[in-house]
LUMLUMDO-798847 format. One record per atom (N, C-alpha, C): x, y, z; atom name; residue number from 1; residue in three letters. Coordinates in Angstrom, 3 decimals. Example, Ala and Ser with C-alpha at 12.3 -4.5 7.8 and 13.67 -1.06 7.14 Angstrom:
BEGIN
KEMAR       xx       yy       zz atom  nr rest
KEMAR   13.190   -5.690    7.800    N   1  ALA
KEMAR   12.300   -4.500    7.800   CA   1  ALA
KEMAR   13.200   -3.300    7.800    C   1  ALA
KEMAR   12.850   -2.250    7.080    N   2  SER
KEMAR   13.670   -1.060    7.140   CA   2  SER
KEMAR   12.900    0.030    7.870    C   2  SER
END
This chain:
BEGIN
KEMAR       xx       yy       zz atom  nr rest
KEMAR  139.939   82.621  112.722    N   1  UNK
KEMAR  138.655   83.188  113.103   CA   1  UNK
KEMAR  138.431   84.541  112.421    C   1  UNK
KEMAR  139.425   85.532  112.614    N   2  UNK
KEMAR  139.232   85.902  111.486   CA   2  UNK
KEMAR  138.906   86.598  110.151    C   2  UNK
KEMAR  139.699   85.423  109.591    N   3  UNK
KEMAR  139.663   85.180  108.256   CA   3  UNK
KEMAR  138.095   84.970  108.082    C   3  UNK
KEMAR  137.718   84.011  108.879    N   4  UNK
KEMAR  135.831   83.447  108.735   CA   4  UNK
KEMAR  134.957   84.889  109.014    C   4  UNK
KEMAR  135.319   85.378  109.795    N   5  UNK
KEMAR  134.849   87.101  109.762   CA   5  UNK
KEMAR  134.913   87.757  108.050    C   5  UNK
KEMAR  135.683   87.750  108.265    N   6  UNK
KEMAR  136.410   88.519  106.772   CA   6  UNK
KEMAR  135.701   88.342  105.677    C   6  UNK
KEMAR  135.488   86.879  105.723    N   7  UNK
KEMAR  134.713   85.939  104.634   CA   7  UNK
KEMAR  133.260   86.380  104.328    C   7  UNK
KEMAR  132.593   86.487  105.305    N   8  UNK
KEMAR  131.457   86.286  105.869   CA   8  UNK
KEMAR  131.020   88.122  105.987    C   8  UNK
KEMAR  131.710   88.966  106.316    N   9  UNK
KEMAR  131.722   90.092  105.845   CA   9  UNK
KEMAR  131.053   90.579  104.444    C   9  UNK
KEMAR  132.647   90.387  103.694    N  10  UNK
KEMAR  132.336   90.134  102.083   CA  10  UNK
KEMAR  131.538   89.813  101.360    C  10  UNK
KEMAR  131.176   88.303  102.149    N  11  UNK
KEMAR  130.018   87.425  101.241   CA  11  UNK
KEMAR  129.179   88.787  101.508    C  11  UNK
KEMAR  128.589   88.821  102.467    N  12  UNK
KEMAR  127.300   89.763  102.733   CA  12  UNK
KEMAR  126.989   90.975  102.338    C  12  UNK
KEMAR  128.268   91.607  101.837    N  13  UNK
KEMAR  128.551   93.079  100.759   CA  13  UNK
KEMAR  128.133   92.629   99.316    C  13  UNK
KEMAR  128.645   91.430   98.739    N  14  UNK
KEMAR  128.538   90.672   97.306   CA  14  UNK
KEMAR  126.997   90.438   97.586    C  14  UNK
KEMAR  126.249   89.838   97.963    N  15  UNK
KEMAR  125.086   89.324   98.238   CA  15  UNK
KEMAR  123.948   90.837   98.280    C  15  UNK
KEMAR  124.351   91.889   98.744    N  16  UNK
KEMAR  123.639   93.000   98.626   CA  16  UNK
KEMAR  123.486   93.569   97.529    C  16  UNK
KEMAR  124.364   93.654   96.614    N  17  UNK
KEMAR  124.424   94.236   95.485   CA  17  UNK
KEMAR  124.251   92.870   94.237    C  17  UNK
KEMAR  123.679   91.571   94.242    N  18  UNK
KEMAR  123.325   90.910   93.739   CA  18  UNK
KEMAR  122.305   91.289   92.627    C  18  UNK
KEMAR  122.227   90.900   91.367    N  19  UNK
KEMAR  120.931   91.350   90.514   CA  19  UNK
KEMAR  119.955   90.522   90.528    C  19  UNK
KEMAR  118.743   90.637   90.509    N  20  UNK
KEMAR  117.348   90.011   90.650   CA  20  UNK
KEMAR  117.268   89.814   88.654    C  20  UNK
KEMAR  116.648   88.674   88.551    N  21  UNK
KEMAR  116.440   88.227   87.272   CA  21  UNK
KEMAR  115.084   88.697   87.147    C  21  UNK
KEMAR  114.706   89.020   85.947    N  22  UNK
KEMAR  113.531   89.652   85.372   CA  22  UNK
KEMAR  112.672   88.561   84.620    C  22  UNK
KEMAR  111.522   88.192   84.619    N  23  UNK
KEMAR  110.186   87.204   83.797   CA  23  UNK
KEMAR  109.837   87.704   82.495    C  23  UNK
KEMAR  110.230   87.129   81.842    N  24  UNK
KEMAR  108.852   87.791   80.660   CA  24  UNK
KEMAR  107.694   86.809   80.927    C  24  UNK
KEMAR  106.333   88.115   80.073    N  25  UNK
KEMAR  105.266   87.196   80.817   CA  25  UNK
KEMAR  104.276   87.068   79.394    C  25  UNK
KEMAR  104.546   87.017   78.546    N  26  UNK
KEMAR  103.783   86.633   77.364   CA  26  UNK
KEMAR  102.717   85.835   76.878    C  26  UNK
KEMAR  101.939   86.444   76.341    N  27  UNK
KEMAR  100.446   85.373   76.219   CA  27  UNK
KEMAR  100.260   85.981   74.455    C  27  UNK
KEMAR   99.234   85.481   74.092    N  28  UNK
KEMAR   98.311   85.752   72.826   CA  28  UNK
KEMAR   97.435   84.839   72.599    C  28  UNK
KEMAR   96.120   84.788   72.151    N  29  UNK
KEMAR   95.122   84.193   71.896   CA  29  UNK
KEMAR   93.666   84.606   71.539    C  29  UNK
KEMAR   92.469   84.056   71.597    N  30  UNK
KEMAR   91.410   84.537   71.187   CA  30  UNK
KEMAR   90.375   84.227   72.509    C  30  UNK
KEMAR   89.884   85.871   72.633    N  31  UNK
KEMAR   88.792   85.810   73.957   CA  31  UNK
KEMAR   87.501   84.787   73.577    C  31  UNK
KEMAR   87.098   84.610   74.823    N  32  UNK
KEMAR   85.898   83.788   74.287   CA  32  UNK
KEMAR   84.237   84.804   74.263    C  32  UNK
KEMAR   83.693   84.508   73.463    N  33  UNK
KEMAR   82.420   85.076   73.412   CA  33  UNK
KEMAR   81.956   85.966   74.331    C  33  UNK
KEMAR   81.193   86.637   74.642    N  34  UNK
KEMAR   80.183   86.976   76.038   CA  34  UNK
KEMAR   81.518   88.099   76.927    C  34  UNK
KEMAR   80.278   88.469   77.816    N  35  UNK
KEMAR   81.260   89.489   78.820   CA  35  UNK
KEMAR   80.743   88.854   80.515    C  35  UNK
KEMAR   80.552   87.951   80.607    N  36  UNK
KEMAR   80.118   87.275   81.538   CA  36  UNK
KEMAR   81.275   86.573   82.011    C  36  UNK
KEMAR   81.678   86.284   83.774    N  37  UNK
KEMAR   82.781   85.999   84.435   CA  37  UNK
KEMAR   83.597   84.349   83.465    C  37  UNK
KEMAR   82.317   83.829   82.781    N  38  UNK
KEMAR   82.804   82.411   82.430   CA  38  UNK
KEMAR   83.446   82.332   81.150    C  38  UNK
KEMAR   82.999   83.823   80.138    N  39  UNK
KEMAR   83.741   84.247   78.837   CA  39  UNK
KEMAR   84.652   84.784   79.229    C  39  UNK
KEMAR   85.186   85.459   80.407    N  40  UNK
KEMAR   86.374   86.143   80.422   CA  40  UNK
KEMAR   87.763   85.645   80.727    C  40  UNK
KEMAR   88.819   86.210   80.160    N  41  UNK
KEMAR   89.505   85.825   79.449   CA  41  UNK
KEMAR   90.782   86.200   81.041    C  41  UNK
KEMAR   91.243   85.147   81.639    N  42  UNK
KEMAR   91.967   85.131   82.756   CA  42  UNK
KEMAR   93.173   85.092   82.599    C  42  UNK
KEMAR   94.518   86.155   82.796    N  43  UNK
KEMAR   95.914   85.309   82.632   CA  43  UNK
KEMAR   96.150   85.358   83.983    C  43  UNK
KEMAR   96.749   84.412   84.419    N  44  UNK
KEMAR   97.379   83.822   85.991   CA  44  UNK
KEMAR   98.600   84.982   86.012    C  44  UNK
KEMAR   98.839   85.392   86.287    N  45  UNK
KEMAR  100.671   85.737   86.722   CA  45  UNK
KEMAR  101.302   84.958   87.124    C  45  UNK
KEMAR  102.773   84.283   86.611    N  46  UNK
KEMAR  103.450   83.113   86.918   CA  46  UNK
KEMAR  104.617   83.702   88.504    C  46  UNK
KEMAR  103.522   84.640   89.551    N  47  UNK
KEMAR  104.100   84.715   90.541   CA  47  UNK
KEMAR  103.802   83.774   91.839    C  47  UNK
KEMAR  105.329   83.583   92.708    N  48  UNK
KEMAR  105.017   82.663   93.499   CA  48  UNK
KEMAR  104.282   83.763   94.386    C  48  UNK
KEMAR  103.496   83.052   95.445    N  49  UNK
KEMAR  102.899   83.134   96.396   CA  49  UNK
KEMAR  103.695   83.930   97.713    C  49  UNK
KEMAR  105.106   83.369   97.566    N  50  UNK
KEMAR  106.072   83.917   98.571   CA  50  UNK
KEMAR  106.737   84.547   98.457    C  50  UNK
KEMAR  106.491   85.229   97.165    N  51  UNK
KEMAR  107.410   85.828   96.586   CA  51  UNK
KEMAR  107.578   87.414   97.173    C  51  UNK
KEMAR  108.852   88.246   97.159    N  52  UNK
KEMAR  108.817   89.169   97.693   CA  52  UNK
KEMAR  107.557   90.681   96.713    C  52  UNK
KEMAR  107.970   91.487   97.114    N  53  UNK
KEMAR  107.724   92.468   96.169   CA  53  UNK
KEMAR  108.135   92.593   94.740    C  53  UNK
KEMAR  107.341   93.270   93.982    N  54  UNK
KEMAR  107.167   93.174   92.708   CA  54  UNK
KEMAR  107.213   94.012   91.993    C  54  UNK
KEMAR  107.680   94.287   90.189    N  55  UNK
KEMAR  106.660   95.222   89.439   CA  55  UNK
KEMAR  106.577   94.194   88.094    C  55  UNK
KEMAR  104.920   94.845   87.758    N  56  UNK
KEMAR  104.423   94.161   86.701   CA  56  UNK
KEMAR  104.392   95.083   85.458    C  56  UNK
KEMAR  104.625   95.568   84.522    N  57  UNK
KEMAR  104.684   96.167   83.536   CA  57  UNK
KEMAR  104.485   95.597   82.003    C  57  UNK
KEMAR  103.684   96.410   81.234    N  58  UNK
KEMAR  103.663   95.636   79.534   CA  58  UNK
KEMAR  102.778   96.200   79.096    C  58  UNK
KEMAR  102.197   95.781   77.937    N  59  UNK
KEMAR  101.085   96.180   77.280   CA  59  UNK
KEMAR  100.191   95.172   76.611    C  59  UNK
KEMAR   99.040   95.403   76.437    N  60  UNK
KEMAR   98.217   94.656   76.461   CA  60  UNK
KEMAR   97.342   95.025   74.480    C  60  UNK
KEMAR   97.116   94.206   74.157    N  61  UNK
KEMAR   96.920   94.433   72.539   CA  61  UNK
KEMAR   95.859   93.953   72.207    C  61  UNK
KEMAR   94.382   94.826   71.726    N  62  UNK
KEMAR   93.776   93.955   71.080   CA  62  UNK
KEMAR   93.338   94.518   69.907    C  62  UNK
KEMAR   92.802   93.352   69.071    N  63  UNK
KEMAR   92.345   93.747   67.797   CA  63  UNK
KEMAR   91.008   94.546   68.104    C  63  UNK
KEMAR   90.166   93.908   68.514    N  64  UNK
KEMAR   89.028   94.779   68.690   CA  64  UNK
KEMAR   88.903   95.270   69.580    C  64  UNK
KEMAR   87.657   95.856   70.423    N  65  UNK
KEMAR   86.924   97.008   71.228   CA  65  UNK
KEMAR   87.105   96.004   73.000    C  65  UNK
KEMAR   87.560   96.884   73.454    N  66  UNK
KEMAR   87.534   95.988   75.227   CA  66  UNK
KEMAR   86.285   96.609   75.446    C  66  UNK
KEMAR   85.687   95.069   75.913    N  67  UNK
KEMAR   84.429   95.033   76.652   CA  67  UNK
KEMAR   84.323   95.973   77.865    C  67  UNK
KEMAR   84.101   97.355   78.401    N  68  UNK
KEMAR   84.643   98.043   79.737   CA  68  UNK
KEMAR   83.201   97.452   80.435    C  68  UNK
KEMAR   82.458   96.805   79.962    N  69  UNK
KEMAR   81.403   96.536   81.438   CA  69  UNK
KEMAR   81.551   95.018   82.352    C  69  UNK
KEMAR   80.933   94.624   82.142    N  70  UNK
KEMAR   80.783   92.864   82.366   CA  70  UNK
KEMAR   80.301   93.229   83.686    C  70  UNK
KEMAR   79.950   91.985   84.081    N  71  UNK
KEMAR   79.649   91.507   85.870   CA  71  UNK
KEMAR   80.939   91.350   86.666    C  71  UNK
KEMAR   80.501   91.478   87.945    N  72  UNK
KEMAR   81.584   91.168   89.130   CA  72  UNK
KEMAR   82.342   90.311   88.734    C  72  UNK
KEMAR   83.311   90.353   88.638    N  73  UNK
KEMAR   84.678   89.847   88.297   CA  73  UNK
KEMAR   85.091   89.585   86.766    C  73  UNK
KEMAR   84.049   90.163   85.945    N  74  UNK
KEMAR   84.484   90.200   85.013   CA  74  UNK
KEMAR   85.290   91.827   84.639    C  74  UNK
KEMAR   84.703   92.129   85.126    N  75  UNK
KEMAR   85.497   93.658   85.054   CA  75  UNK
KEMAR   87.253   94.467   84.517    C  75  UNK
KEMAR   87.462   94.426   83.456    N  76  UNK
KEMAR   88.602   94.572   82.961   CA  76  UNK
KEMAR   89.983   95.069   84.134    C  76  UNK
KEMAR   91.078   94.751   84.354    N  77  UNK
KEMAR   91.824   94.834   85.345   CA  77  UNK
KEMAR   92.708   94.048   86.153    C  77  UNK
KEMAR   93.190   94.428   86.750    N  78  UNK
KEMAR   94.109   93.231   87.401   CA  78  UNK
KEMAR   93.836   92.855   88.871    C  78  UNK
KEMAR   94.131   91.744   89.369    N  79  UNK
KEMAR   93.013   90.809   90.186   CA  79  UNK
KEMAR   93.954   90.218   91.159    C  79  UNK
KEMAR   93.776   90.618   92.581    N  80  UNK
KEMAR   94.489   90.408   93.525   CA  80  UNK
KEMAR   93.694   89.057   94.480    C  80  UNK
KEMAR   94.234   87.827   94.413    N  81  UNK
KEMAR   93.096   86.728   95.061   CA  81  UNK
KEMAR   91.450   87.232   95.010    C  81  UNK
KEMAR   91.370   87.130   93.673    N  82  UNK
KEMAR   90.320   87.208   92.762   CA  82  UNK
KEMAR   89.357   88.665   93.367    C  82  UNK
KEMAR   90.040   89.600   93.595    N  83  UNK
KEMAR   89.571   90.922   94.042   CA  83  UNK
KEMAR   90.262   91.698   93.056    C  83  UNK
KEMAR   89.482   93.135   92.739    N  84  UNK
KEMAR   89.954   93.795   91.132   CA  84  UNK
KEMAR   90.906   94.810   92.457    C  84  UNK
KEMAR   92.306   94.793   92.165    N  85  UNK
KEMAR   92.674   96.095   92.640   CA  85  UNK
KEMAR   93.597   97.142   91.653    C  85  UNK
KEMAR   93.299   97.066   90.363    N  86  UNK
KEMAR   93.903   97.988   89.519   CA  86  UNK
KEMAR   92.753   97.643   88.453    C  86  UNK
KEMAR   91.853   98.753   88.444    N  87  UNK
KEMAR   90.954   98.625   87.192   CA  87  UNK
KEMAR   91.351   99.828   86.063    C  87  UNK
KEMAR   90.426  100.021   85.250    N  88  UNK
KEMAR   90.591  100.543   84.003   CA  88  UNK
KEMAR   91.249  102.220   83.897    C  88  UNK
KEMAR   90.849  102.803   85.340    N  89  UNK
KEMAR   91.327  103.948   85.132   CA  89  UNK
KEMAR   92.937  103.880   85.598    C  89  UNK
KEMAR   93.310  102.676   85.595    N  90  UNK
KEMAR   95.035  102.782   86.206   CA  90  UNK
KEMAR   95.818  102.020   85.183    C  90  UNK
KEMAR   94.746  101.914   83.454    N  91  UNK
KEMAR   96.031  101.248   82.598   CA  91  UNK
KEMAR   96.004  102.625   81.274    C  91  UNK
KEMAR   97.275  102.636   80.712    N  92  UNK
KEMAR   96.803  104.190   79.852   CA  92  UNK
KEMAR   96.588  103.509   78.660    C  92  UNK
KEMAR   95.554  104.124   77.925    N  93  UNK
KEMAR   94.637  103.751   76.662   CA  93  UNK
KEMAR   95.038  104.533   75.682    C  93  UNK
KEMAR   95.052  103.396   74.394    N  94  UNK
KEMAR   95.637  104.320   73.037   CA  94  UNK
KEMAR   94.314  103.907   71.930    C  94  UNK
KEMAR   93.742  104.827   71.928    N  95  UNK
KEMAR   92.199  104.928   71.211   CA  95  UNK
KEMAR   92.687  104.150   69.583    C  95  UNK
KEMAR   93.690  104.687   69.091    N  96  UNK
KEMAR   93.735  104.302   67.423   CA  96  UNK
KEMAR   94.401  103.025   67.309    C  96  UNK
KEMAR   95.047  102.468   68.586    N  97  UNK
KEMAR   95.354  101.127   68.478   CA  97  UNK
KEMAR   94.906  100.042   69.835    C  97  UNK
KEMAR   94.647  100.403   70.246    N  98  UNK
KEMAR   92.995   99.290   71.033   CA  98  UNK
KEMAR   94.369   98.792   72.490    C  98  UNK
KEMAR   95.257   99.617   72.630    N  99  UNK
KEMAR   96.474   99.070   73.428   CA  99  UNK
KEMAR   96.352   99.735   74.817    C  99  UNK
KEMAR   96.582   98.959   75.721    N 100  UNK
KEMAR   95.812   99.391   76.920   CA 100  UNK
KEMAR   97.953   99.014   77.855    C 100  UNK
KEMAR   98.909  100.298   78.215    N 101  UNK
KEMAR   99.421   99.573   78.648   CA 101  UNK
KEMAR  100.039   99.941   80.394    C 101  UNK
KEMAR  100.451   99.550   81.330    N 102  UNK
KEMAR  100.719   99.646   82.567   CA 102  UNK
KEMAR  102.111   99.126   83.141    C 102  UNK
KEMAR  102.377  100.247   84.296    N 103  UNK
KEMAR  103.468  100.064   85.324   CA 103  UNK
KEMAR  102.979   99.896   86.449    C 103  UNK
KEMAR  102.597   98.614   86.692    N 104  UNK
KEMAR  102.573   98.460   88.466   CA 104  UNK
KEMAR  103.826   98.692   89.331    C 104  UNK
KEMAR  103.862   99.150   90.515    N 105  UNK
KEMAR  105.257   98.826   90.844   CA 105  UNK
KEMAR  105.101   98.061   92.491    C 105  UNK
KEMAR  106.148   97.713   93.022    N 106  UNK
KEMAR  106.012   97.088   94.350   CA 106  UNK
KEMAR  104.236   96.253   94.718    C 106  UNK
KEMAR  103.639   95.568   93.893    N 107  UNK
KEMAR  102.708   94.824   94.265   CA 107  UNK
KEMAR  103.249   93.659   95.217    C 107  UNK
KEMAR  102.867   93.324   95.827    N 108  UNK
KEMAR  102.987   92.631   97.200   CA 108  UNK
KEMAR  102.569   91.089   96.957    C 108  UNK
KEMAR  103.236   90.353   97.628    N 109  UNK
KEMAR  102.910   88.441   97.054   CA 109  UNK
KEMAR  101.439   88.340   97.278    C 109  UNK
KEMAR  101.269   87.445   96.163    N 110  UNK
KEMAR  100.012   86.860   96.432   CA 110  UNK
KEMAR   99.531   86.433   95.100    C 110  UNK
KEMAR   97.852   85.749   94.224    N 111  UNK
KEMAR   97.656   85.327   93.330   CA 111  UNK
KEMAR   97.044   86.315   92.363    C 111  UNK
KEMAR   97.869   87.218   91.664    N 112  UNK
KEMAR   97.521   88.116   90.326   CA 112  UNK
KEMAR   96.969   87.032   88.978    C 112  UNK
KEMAR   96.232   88.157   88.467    N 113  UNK
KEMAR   95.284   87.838   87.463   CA 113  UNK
KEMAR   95.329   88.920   86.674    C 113  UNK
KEMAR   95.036   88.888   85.095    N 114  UNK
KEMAR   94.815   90.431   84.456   CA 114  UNK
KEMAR   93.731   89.556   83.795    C 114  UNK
KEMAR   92.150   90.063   83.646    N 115  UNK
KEMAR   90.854   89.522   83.247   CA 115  UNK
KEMAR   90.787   90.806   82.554    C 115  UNK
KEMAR   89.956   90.271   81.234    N 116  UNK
KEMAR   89.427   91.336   80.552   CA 116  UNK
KEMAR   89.013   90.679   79.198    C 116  UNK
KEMAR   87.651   91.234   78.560    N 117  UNK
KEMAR   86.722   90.566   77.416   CA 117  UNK
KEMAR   86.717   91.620   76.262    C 117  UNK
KEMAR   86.854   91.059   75.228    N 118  UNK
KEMAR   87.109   91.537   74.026   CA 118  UNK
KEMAR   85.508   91.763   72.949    C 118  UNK
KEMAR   84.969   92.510   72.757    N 119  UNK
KEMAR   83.503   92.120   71.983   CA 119  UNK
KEMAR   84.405   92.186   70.761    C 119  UNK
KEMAR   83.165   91.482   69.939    N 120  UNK
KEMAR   83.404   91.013   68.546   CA 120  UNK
KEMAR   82.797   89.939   68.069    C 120  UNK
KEMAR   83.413   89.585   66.932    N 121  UNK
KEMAR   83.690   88.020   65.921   CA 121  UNK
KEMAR   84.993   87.378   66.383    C 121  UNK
KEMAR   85.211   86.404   66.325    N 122  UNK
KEMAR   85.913   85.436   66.401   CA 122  UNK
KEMAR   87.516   86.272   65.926    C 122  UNK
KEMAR   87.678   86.929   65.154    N 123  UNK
KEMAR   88.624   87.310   64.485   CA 123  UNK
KEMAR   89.140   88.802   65.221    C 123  UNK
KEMAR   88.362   89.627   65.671    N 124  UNK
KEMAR   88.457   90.967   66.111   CA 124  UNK
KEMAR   88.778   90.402   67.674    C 124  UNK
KEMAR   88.467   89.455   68.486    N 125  UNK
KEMAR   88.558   89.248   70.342   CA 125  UNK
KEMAR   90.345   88.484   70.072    C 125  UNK
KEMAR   90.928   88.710   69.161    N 126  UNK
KEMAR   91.981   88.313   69.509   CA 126  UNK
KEMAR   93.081   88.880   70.610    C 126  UNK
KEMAR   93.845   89.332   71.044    N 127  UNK
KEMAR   94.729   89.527   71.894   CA 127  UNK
KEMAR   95.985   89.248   71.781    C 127  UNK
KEMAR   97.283   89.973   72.120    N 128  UNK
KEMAR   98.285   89.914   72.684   CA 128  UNK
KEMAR   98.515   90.887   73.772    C 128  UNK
KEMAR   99.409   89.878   74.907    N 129  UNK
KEMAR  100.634   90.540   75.942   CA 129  UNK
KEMAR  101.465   89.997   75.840    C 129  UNK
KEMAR  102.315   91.418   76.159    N 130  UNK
KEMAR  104.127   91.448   76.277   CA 130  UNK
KEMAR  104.264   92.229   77.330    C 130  UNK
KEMAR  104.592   91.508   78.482    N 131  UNK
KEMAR  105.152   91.800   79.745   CA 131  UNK
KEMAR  105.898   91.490   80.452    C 131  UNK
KEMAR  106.759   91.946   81.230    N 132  UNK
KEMAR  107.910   91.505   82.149   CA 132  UNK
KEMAR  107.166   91.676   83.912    C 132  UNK
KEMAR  107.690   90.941   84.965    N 133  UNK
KEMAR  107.844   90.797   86.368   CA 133  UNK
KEMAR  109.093   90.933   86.819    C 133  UNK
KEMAR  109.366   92.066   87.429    N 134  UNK
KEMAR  110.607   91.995   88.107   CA 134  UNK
KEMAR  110.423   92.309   89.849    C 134  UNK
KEMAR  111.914   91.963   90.052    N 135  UNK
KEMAR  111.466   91.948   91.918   CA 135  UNK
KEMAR  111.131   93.652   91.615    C 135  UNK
KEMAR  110.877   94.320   92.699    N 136  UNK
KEMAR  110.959   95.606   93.395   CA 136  UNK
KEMAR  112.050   96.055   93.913    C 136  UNK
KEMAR  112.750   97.629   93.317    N 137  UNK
KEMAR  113.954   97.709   93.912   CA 137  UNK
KEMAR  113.539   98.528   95.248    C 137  UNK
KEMAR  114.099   98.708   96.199    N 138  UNK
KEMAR  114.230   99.369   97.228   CA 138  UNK
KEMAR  115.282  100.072   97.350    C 138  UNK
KEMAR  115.239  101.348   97.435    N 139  UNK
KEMAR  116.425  102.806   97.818   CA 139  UNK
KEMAR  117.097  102.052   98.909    C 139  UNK
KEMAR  118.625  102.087   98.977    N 140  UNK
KEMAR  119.053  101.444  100.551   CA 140  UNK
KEMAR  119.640  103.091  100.962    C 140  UNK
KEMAR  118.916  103.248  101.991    N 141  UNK
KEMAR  119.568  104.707  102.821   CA 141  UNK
KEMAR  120.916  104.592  103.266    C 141  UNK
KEMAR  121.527  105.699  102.982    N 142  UNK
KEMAR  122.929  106.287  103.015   CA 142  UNK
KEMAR  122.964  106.084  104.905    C 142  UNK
KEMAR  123.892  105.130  105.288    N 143  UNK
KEMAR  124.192  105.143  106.646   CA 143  UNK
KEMAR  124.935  106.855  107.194    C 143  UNK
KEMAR  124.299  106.434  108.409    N 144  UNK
KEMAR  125.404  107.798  109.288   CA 144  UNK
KEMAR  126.161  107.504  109.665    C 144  UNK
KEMAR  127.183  108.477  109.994    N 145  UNK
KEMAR  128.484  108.025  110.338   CA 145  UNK
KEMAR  128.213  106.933  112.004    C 145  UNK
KEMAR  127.688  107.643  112.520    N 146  UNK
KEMAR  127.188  106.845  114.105   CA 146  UNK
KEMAR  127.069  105.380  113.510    C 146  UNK
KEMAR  126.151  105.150  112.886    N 147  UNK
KEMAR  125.991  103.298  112.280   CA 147  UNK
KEMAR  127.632  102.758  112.162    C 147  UNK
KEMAR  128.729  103.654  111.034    N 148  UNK
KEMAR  129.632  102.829  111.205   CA 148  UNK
KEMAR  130.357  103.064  111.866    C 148  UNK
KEMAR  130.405  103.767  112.997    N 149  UNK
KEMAR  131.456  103.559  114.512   CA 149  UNK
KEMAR  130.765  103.006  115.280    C 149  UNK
KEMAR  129.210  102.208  115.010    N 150  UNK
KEMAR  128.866  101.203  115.828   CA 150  UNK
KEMAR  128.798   99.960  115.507    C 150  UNK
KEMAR  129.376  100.014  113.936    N 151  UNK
KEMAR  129.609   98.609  113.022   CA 151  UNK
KEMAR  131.241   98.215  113.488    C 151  UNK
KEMAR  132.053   99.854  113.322    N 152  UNK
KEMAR  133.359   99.160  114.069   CA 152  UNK
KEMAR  133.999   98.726  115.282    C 152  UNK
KEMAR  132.648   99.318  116.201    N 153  UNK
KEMAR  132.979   99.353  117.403   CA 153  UNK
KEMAR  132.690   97.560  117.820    C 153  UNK
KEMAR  131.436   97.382  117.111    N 154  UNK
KEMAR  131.062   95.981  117.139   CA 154  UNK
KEMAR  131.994   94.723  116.351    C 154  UNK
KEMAR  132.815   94.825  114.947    N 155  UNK
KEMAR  133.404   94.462  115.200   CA 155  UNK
KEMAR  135.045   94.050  116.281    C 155  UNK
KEMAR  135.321   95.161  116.381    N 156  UNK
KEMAR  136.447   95.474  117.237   CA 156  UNK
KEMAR  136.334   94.426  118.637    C 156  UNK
KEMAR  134.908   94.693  119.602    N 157  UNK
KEMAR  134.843   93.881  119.895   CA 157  UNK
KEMAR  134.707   92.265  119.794    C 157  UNK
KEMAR  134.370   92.058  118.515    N 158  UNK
KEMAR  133.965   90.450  118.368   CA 158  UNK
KEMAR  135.552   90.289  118.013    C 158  UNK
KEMAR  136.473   90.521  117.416    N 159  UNK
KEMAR  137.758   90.483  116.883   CA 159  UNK
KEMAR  138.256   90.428  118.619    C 159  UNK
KEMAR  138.512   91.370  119.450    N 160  UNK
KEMAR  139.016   91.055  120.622   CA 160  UNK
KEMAR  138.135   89.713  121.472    C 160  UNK
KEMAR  137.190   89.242  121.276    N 161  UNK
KEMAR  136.678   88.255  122.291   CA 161  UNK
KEMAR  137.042   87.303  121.065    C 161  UNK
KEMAR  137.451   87.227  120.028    N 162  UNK
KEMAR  137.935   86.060  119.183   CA 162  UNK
KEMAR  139.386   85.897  119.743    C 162  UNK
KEMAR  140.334   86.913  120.151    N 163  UNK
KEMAR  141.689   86.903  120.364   CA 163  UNK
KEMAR  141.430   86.051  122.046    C 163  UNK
KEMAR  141.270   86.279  122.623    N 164  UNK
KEMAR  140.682   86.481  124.130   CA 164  UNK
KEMAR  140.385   84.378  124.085    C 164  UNK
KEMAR  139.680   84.690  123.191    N 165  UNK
KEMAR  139.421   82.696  123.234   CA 165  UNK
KEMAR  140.548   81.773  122.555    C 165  UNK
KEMAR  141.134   82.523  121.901    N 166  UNK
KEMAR  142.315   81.681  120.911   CA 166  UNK
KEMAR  143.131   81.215  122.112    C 166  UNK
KEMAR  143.302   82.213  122.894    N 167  UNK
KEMAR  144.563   82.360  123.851   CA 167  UNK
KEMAR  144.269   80.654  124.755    C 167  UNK
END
């Protein structure tokens, strides 16, 4: 009994300090015409739904001029169940190379989108992203000593009511 303590301990120390695997999230292609919700140019985020906390980070590339107006929901930005909650003033802009790029951090589950329209010719609305999704780390607070003389006190007891039943 234990040993199954012991085990089960451990596992749960190994399991805390586990690493979270990171997404790349890569696209490239050519926007379509117009700055209207049906020309604009949608990437899904390949996040689950249940997924815990998040950060989204990358940069975003285009050949030509980002459309900054359009209609309701066309609006350049990133798109929380089709609501804009990171628009243009929260990605940083590089005027001599048309590169728009961002650190979200801890975004919360649900269906992300990054929408945004390119004016031009056929040749200038092109696009690339290069981005990664990783979980969200969380600080784990430094226990007080009180926590672990109530971690040992708690085992101590489960170890004596394990002896107590063997008998």
């Amino acid at each position: 009994m234990i040993k199954k303590m012991m085990l089960l301990l451990v596992g749960l120390l190994l399991s805390l300090n586990a690493k979270a695997t990171i997404v790349a999230f890569d696209e490239a292609g050519i926007d379509d015409n117009g700055a209207s919700l049906a020309a604009t140019t949608i990437l899904e985020l390949p996040v689950s739904s249940t997924a815990t906390a998040f950060n989204f980070a990358g940069t975003l590339d285009l050949v030509g001029n980002l459309n900054k107006g359009g209609g309701t929901g066309a609006e350049f930005g990133l798109y929380l169940n089709g609501i804009i909650l990171k628009d243009i003033n929260q990605f940083s802009e590089n005027n001599t190379t048309n590169a728009y790029t961002f650190d979200f951090k801890n975004l919360v589950s649900g269906n992300y989108a990054l929408r945004f329209n390119v004016d031009g010719g056929p040749i200038v609305r092109r696009y690339s992203l290069e981005s990664s999704i990783s979980p969200a780390s969380f600080t784990t607070p430094v226990p007080e000593p009180e926590s672990y003389a109530l971690l040992m006190a708690g085992l101590g007891l489960m170890v004596a009511i394990a002896k107590r039943t063997a008998k």
